[in-house]
C-alpha positions as CSV (number, residue, x, y, z in Angstrom):
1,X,-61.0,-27.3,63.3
2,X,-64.4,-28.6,61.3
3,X,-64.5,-24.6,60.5
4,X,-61.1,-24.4,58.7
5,X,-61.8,-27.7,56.9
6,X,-64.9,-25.9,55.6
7,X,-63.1,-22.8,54.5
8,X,-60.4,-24.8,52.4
9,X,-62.8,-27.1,50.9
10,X,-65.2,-24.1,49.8
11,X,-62.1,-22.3,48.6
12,X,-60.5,-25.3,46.5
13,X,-64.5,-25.4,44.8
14,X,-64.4,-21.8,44.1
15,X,-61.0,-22.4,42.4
16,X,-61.7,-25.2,40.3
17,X,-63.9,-24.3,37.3
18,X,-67.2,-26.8,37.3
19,X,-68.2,-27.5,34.0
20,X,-72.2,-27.2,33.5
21,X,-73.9,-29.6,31.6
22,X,-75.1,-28.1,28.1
23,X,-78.2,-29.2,26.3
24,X,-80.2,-30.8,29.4
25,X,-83.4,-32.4,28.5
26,X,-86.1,-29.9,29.5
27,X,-84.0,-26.9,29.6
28,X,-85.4,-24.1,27.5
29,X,-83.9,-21.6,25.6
30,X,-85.3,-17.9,23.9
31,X,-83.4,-17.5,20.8
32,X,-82.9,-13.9,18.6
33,X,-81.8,-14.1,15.4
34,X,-81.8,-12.0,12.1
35,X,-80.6,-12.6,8.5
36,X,-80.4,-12.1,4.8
37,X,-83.3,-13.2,2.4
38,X,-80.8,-12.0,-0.9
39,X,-78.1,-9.8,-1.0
40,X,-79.0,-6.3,-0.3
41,X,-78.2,-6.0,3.0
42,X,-80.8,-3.3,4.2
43,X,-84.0,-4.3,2.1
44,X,-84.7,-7.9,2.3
45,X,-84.1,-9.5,5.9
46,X,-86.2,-11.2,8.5
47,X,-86.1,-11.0,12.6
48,X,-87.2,-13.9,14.5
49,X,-87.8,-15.0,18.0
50,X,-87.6,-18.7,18.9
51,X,-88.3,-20.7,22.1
52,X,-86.4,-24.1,22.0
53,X,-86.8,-26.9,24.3
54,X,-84.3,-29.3,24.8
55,X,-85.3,-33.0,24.4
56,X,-82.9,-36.4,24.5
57,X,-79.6,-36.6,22.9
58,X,-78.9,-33.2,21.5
59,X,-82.2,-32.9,20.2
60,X,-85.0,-30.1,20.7
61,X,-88.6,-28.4,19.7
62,X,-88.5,-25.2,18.0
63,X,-91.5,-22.8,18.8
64,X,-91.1,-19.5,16.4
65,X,-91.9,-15.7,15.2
66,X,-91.0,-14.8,12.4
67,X,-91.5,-11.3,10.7
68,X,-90.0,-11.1,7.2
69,X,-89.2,-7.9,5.0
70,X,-88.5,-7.7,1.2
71,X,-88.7,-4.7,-1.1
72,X,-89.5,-5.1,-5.3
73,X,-88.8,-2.5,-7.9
74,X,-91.5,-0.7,-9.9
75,X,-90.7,1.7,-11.7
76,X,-89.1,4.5,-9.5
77,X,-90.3,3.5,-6.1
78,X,-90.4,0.0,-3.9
79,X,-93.1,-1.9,-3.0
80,X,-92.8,-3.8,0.5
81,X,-93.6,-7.3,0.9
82,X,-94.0,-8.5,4.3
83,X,-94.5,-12.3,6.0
84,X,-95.4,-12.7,9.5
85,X,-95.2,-16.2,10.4
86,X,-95.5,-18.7,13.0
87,X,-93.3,-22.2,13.1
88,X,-93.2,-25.3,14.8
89,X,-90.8,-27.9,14.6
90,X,-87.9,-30.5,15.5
91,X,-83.8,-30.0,15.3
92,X,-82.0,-33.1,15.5
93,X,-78.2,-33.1,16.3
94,X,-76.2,-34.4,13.8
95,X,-72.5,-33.7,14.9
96,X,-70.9,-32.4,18.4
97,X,-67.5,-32.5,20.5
98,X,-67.8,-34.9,23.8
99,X,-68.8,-31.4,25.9
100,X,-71.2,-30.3,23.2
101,X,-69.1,-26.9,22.3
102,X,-70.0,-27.2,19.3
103,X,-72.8,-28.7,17.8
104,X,-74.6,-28.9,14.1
105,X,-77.8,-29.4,14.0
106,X,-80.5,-30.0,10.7
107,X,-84.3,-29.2,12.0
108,X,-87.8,-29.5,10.0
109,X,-90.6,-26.8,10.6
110,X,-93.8,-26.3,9.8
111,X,-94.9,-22.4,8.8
112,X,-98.3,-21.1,8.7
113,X,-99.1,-16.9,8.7
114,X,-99.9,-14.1,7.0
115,X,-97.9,-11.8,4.0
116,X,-99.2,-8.6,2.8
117,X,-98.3,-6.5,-0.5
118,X,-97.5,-2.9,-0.1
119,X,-99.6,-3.0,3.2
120,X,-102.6,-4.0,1.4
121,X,-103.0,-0.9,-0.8
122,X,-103.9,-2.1,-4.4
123,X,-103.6,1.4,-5.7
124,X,-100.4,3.0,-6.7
125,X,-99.0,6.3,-7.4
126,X,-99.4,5.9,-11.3
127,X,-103.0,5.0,-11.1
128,X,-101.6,0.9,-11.6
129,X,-103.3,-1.6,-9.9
130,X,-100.8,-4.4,-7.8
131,X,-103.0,-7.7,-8.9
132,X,-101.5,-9.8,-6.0
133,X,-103.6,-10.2,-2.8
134,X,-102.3,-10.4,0.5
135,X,-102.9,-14.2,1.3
136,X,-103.0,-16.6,4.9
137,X,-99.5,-18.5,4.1
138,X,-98.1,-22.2,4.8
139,X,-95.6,-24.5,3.8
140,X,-92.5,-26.5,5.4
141,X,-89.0,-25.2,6.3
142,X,-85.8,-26.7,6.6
143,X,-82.9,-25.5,9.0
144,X,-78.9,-26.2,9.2
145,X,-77.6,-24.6,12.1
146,X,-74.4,-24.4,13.7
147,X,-74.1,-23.4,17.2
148,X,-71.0,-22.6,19.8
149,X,-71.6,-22.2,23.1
150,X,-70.0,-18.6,24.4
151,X,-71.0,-19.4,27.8
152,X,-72.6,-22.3,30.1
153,X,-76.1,-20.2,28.9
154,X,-75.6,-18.5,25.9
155,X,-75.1,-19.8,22.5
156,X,-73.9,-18.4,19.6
157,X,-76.1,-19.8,16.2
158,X,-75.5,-19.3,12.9
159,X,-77.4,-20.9,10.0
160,X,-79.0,-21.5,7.3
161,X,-82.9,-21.9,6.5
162,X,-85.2,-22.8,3.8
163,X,-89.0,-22.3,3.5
164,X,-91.7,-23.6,1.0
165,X,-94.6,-21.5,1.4
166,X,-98.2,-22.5,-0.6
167,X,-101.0,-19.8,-0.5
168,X,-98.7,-17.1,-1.4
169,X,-98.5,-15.0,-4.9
170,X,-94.7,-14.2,-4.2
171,X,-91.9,-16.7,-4.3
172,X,-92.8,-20.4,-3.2
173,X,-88.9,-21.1,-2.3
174,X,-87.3,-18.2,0.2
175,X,-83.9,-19.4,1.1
176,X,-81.8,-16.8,3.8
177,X,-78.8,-17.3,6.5
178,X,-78.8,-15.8,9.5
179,X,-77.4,-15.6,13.1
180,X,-78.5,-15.7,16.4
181,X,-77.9,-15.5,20.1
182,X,-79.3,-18.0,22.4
183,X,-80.0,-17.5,26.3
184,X,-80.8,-21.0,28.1
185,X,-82.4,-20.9,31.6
């Protein structure tokens, strides 16, 4: 009889959907994401990859890659500009639904890497000279993210980023937007 209990009570489990809990402190996450520097869709974008950790109430670290692509005219050809960074930081949550569905979030980074010009050739094809060196970069960055759970472990983000860079010969403020899946195990 204890058998058929057993059976019944596993079976009324299976049937009932368990909701996990979402955003446990210590859980960690491996974000992808990608995005738009400006609005030519194929020339200036980044890629990143982000670790997050989750602390208390909604709250957790960012540890980040970052490699970031932008292409300038002169003349008739197009000179890359590329950033690889590194970032550390905080997200605090700022807004959620009681089951954390949906969540907005507003973190603070701080950047440090390297950008090069043209992949540190000075020399171009008209015999001009590119002044600009390639530099060791840092700064600040600010993050506004909105984020949707799909699943108990992945997580949907899309956001929006700013970074302040000092060290650099290129632009000191590089806004972009992005989006990005994240897996939690």
């Amino acid at each position: 009889m204890i058998k058929y209990i057993l059976a019944v009570m596993l079976a009324l489990l299976d049937i009932a959907a368990v909701q996990a809990q979402r955003m446990v402190p210590g859980q960690k996450g491996l974000e992808v994401s990608a995005g738009l520097l400006s609005k030519k869709v194929t020339d200036d974008y980044y890629v990143n990859l982000t670790l997050t950790i989750n602390g208390k109430a909604g709250n957790y670290w960012l540890y980040g890659a970052e490699y970031t692509h932008q292409l300038t005219d002169y003349r008739d050809v197009r000179i890359p500009l590329e950033t690889y960074t590194g970032a550390f930081g905080y997200s605090f949550l700022i807004l959620s639904d009681a089951r954390k569905t949906f969540t907005l979030n507003a973190g603070v980074t701080a950047t440090g890497g390297y950008e090069t010009i043209n992949r540190s050739e000075a020399l171009l094809y008209d015999g001009s000279r590119i002044l600009d060196k390639d530099h060791f970069v840092y700064g600040a960055g600010g993050r506004l993210s909105f984020e949707t759970y799909l699943s108990d472990r992945l997580v949907l983000v899309l956001q929006g980023r700013t970074k302040a860079l000092w060290g650099t010969d290129l632009k000191q403020f590089r806004p972009s937007a992005g989006i990005g899946l994240r897996f939690n195990f």
